[in-house]
C-alpha positions as CSV (number, residue, x, y, z in Angstrom):
1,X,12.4,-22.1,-0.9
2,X,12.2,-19.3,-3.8
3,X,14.4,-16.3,-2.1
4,X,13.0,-13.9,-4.9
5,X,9.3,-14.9,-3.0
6,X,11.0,-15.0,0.7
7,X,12.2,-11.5,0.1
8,X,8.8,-9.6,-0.9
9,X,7.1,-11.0,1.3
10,X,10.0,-9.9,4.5
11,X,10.8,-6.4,2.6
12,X,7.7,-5.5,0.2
13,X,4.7,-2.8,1.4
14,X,1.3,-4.7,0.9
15,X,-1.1,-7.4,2.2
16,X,-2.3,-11.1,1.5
17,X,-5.7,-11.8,-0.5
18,X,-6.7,-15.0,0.8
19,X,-9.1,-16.3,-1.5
20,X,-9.2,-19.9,-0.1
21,X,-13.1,-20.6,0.7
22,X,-13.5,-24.1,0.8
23,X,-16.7,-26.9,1.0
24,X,-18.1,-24.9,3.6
25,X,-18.0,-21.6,3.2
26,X,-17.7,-21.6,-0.7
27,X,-22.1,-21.1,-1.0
28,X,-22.2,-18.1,1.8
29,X,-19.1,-17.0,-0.3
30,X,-21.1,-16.9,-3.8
31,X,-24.4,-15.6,-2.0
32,X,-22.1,-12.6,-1.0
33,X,-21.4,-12.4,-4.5
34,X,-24.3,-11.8,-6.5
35,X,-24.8,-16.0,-7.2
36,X,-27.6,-17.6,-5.0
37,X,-28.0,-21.8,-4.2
38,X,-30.1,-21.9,-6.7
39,X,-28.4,-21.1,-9.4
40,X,-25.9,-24.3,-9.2
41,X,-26.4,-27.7,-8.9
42,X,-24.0,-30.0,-7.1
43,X,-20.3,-29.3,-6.0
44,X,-18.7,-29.5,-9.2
45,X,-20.9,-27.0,-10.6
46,X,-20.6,-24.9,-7.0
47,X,-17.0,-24.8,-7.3
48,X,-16.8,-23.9,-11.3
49,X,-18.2,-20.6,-10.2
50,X,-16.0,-19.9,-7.1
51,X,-13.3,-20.6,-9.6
52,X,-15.0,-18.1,-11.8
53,X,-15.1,-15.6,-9.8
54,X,-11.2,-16.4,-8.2
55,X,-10.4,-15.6,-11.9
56,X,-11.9,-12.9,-12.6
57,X,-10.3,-11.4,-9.0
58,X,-6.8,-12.5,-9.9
59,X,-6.7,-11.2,-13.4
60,X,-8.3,-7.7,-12.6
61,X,-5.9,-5.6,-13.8
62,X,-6.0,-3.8,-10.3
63,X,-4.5,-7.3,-8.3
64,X,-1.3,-6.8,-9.2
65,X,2.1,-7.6,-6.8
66,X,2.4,-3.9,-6.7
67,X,-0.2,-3.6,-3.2
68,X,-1.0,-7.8,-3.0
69,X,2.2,-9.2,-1.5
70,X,0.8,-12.8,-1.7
71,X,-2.8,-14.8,-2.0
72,X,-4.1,-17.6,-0.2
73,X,-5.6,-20.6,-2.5
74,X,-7.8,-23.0,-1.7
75,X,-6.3,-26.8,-2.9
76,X,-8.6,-27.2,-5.8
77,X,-7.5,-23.9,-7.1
78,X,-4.0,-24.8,-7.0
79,X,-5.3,-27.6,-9.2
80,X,-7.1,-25.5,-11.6
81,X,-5.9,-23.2,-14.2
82,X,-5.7,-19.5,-14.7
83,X,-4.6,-18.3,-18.2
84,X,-3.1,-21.3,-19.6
85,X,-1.4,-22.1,-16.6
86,X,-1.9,-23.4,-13.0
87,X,-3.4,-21.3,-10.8
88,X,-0.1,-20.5,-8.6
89,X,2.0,-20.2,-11.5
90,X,-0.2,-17.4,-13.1
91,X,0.0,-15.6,-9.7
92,X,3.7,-15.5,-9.5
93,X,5.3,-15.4,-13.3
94,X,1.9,-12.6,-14.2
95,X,0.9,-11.0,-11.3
96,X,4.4,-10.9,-8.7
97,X,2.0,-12.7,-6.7
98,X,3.7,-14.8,-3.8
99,X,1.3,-18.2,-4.2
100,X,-0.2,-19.9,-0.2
101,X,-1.9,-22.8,0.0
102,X,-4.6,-23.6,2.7
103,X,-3.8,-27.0,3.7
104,X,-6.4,-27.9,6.6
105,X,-9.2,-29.7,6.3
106,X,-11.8,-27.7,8.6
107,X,-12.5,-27.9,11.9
108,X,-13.1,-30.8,15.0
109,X,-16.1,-30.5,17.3
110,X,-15.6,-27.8,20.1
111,X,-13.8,-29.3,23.5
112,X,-12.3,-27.1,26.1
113,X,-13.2,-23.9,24.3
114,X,-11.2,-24.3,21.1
115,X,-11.8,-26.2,17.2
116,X,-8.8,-28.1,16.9
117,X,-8.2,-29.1,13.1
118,X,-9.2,-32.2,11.9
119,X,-6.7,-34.9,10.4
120,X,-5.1,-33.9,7.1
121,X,-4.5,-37.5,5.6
122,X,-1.9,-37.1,2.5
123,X,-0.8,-34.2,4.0
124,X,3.1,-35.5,2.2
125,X,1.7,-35.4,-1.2
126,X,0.0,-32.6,-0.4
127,X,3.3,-30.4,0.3
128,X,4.4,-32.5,-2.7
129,X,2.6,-30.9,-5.2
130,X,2.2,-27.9,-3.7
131,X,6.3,-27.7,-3.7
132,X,5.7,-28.7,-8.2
133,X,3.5,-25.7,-8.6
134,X,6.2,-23.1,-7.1
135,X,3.9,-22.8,-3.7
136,X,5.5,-20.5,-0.8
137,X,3.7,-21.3,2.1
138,X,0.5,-22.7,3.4
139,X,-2.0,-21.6,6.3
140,X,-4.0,-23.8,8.4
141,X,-6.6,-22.8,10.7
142,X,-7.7,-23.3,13.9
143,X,-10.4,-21.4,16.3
144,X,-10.5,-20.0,20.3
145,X,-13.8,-19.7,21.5
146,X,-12.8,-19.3,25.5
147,X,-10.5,-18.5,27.7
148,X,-9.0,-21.7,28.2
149,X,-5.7,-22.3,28.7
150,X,-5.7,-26.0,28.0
151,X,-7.8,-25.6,24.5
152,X,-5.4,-22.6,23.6
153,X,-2.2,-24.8,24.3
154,X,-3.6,-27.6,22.5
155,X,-4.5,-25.4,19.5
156,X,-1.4,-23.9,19.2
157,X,1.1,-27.5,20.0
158,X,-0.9,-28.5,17.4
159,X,-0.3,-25.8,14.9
160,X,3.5,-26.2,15.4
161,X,3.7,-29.9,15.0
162,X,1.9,-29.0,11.6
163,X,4.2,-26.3,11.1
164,X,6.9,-28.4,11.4
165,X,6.0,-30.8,9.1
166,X,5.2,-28.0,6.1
167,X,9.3,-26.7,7.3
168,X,10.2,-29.8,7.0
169,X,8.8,-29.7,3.3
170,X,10.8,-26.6,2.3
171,X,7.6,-24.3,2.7
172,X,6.3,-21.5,5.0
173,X,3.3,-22.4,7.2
174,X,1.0,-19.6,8.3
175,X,-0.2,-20.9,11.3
176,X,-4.3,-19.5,11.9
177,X,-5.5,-19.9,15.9
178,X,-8.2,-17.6,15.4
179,X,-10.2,-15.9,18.1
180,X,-13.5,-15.8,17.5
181,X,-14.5,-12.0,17.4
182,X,-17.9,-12.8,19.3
183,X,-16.0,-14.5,22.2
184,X,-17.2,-13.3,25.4
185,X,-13.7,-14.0,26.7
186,X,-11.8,-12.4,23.4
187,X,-9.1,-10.1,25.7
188,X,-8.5,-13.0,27.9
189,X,-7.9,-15.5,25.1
190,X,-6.0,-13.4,23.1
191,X,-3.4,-13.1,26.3
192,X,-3.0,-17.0,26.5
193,X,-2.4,-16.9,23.1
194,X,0.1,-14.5,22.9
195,X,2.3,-16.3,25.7
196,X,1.6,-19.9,24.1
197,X,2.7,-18.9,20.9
198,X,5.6,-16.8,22.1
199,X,6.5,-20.3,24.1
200,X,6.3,-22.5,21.3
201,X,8.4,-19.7,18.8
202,X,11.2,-21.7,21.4
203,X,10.7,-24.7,18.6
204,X,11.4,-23.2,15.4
205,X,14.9,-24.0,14.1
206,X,17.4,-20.8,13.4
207,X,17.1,-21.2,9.5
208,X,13.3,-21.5,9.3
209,X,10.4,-19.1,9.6
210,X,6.8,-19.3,10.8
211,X,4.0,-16.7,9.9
212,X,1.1,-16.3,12.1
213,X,-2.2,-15.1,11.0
214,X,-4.2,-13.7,14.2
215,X,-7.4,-11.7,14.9
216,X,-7.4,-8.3,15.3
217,X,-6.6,-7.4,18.7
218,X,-8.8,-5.9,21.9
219,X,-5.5,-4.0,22.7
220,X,-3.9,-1.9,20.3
221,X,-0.6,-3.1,19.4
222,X,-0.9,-6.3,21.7
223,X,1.3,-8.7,18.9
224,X,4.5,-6.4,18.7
225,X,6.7,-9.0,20.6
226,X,5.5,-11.4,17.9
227,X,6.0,-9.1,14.4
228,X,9.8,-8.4,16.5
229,X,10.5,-12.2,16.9
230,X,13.6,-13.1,14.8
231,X,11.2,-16.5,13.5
232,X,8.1,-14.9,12.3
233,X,8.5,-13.6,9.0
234,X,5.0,-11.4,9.1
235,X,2.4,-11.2,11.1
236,X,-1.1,-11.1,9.3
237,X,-4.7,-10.1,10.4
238,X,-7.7,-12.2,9.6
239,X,-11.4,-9.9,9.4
240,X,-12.8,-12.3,11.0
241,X,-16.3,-10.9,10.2
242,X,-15.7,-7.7,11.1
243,X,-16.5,-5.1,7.6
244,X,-13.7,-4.1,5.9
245,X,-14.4,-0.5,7.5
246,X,-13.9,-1.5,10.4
247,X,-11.1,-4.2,10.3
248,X,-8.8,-1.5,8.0
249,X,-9.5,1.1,11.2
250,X,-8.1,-1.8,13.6
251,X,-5.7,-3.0,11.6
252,X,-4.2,0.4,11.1
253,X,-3.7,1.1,15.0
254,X,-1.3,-2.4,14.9
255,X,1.5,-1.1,13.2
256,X,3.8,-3.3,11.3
257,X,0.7,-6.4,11.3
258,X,-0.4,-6.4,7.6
259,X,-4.1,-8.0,6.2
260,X,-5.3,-11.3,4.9
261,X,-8.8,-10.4,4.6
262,X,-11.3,-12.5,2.7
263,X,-14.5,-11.8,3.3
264,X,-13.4,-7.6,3.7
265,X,-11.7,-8.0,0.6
266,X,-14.6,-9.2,-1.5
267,X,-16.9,-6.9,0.1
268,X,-19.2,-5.5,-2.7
269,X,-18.4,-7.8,-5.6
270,X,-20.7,-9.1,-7.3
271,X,-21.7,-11.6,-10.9
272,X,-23.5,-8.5,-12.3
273,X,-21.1,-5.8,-12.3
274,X,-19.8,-5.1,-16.0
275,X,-16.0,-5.3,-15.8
276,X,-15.3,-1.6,-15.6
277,X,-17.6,-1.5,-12.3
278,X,-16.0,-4.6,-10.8
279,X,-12.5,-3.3,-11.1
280,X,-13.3,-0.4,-10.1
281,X,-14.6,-1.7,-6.7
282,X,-11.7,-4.2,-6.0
283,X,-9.3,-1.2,-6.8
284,X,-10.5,0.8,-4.3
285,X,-11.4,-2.4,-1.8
286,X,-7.3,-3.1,-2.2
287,X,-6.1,0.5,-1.8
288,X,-7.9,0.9,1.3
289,X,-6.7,-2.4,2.8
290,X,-3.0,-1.8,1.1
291,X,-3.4,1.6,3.6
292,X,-4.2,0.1,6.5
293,X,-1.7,-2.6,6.3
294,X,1.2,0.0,5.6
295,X,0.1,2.9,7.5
């Protein structure tokens, strides 16, 4: 583990970009940005242009490690280049950006009110390389949809036997068991949660660490126990759909829980700005969410 990385992202004020789209979600991704279905043709061509527009967020003079602790990359951007160098490289040796890597490979059908993660074969070589491009961490997500306690326990014994495994590797997992913001049960799920993870904390050996990345809260600083226990190194919000308005305003009332916004962090970017208008609206997109996560 890199201690100079371990130590901004336990000590240093700021948040996590995750930029880490994937097959799914990459086309509502580029619509957001300015670049409809029709302008590309195939995946190869689909994920060219995510890349583009990756780049063109990680070099904006206003991403710096000064207010972005760390960023979240999708695998085939850890495989791609930024600046003459590999994509996590660039972040960390030009940017004091702490490098994740999104390691799951979406989502199972829906049983028992939860999306367990599917199987992640070459998971191994996976951490492998991860581990040869200076990687931290990863995250790996999973999704509550009810108030059930079996789903939640499976989601989250699942999350630590995959968090084990990336220890075991010499990295930091971010482990994801998002609750879906439109559950009719979202209070309720969020308190099995809570207690499951807490249980499960039990597992993690004294030299290692586990970050958890959770949705904002119905209760107003409902994860303290969890950004207090001596294993989690930070606790990190997902937007989860909300705007970036109103996930800064709720992330704000939950003091020391800091962001890893995507879709709130892109929020009004688009192909078409000229640089000067681009920059200008990711500046003030990352001072808002740097507020909310240190306020």
């Amino acid at each position: 583990m890199n201690e100079k990385m371990l130590q901004k992202v336990t000590n240093d004020a700021g948040f996590i970009a995750a930029l880490d789209q994937s097959g799914g979600s990459t086309p509502k991704a580029l619509k957001l940005y300015g670049i409809e279905e029709d302008a590309y043709s195939g995946d190869e061509e689909m994920f060219d242009l995510v890349h583009e527009m990756r780049t063109r967020i990680i070099t904006s003079p206003a991403f710096t490690g000064e207010r972005v602790l760390g960023a979240i990359l999708f695998e085939m951007t850890m495989d791609r280049e930024i600046g003459g160098k590999g994509s996590a490289e660039f972040l960390w040796e030009d940017k004091g950006v702490v490098p994740f890597l999104k390691i799951d490979k979406g989502l199972a059908d829906e049983a028992d009110g939860v999306q367990l993660m599917k199987p992640i074969p070459g998971l191994d070589d996976l951490l492998a390389r991860a581990n040869e491009h200076g990687v931290f961490g990863t995250k790996e997500r999973s999704v509550i949809k009810l108030a059930n306690e079996s789903g939640i326990e499976a989601v989250v014994a699942q999350q630590f036997e995959l968090g084990a495994q990336v220890i075991a590797a010499g990295l930091v997992p971010i482990i994801e068991p998002e609750v879906d913001i439109h559950s009719p049960e979202k209070a309720k799920a969020e308190e099995l949660l809570r207690a499951s993870i807490l249980s499960h904390l039990s597992s993690v050996p004294d030299d290692a660490y586990v970050m958890l990345k959770l949705t904002l809260p119905e209760e107003d600083g409902f994860y303290q126990e969890l950004v207090d226990h001596p294993r989690v190194l930070r606790v990190v919000a997902l937007s989860g759909g909300y705007s970036r308005e109103d996930a800064n305003a709720r992330l704000a009332r939950n003091p020391g829980v800091i962001a890893s916004f995507s879709r709130a962090l892109t929020e009004g970017l688009t192909a078409q700005q000229s640089d000067d208008e681009f920059n200008a609206t990711l500046d003030a997109a990352i001072g808002s969410i740097y507020e909310a996560s240190t306020t």
